[in-house]
C-alpha positions in Angstrom: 0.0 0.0 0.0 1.3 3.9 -1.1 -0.3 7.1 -1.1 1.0 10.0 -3.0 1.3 12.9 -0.7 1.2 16.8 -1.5 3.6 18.9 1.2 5.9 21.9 0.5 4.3 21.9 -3.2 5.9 18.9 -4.0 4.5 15.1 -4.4 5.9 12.6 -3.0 5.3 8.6 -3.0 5.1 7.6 0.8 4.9 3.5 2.1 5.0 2.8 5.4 8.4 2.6 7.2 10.0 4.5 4.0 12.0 7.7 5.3 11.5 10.7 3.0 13.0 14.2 2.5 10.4 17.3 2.3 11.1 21.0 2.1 11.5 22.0 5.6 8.7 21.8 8.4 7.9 24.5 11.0 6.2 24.9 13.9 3.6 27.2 14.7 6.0 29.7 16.0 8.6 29.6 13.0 11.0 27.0 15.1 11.7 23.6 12.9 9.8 20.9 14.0 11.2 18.9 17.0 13.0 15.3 16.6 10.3 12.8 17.3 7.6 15.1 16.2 4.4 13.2 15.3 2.4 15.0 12.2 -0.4 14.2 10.0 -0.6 15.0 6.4 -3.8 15.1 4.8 -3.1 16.4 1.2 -3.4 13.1 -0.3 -3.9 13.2 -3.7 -4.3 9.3 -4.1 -3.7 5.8 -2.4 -2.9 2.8 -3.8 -3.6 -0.9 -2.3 -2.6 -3.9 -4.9 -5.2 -3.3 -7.7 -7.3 -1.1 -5.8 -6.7 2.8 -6.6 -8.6 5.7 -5.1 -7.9 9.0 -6.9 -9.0 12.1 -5.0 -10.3 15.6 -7.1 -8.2 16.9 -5.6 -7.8 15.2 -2.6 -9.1 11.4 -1.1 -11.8 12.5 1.6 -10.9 11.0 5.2 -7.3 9.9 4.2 -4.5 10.8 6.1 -0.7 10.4 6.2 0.9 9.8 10.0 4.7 10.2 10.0 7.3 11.1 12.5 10.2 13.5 12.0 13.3 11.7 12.0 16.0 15.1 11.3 16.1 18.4 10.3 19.5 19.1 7.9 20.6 21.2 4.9 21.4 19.9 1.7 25.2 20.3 0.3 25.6 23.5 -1.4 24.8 24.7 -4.6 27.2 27.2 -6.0 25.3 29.9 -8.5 28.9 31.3 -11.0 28.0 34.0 -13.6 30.5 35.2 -15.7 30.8 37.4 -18.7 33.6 37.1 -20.6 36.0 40.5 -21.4 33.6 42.6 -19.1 35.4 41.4 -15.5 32.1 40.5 -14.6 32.0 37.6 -11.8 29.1 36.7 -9.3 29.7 34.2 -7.4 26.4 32.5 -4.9 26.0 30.0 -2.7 22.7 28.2 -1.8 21.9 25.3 0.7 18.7 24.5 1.0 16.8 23.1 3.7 15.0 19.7 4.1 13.0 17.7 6.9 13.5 13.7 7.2 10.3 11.8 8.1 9.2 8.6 8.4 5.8 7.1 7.2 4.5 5.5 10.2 0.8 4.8 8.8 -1.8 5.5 5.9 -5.1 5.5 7.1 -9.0 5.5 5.0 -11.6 6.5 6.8 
C-alpha cells in the first residue's frame, strides 16, 4: 500500500516505514519541528492498495498520512557562477537548501 502525498508543493510517494526528504517543516511559532515530532498530512492526492486505486479531485476524503520526524538538515551547497567574458564581470552564490526527514508510520482510509 502507497499514497502520494502533497507537502511543500511537492508530491511525494510515501509506504509505510519509507523515510522521506520534504522542504523543511515548522512549527507554529517559525521553530523547525522537534526530533520525534508526530504529524499528519492530509493532502493526499491518491492511495494505492494492490489493484485497488482511489484518486481524490483533488484530494481522497478521510485519508490521512501519520509520520514522524526523524531530522532536520541542509542539503550540500549549490554554488550559483555567472560570468561574462571581457567585461570582469563575476558573481559568485552559494545556496543550501533546507530539508525535513520523516518517516511514514501509517496510511489510514476513513
Amino acid at each position: 500500500m502507497y499514497a502520494i502525498i502533497r507537502t511543500g508543493n511537492r508530491q511525494y510517494r510515501a509506504e509505510v516505514g519509507s523515510i522521506i526528504d520534504i522542504e523543511r517543516l515548522n512549527s507554529a511559532n517559525g521553530d523547525p519541528l522537534p526530533f520525534d515530532h508526530k504529524i499528519e498530512i492530509t493532502d493526499v492526492l491518491m492511495i494505492a492498495d494492490g489493484d485497488q486505486t482511489v484518486i481524490g479531485q483533488p484530494n481522497v476524503s478521510g485519508a490521512t498520512v501519520k509520520a514522524t520526524v526523524v531530522s532536520q538538515y541542509r542539503a550540500k551547497k549549490v554554488i550559483v557562477f555567472k560570468y561574462r567574458q571581457r567585461t570582469k564581470f563575476r558573481r559568485k552564490r552559494g545556496h543550501r537548501h533546507y530539508y525535513t526527514r520523516i518517516r511514514i508510520d501509517d496510511i489510514a482510509v476513513v
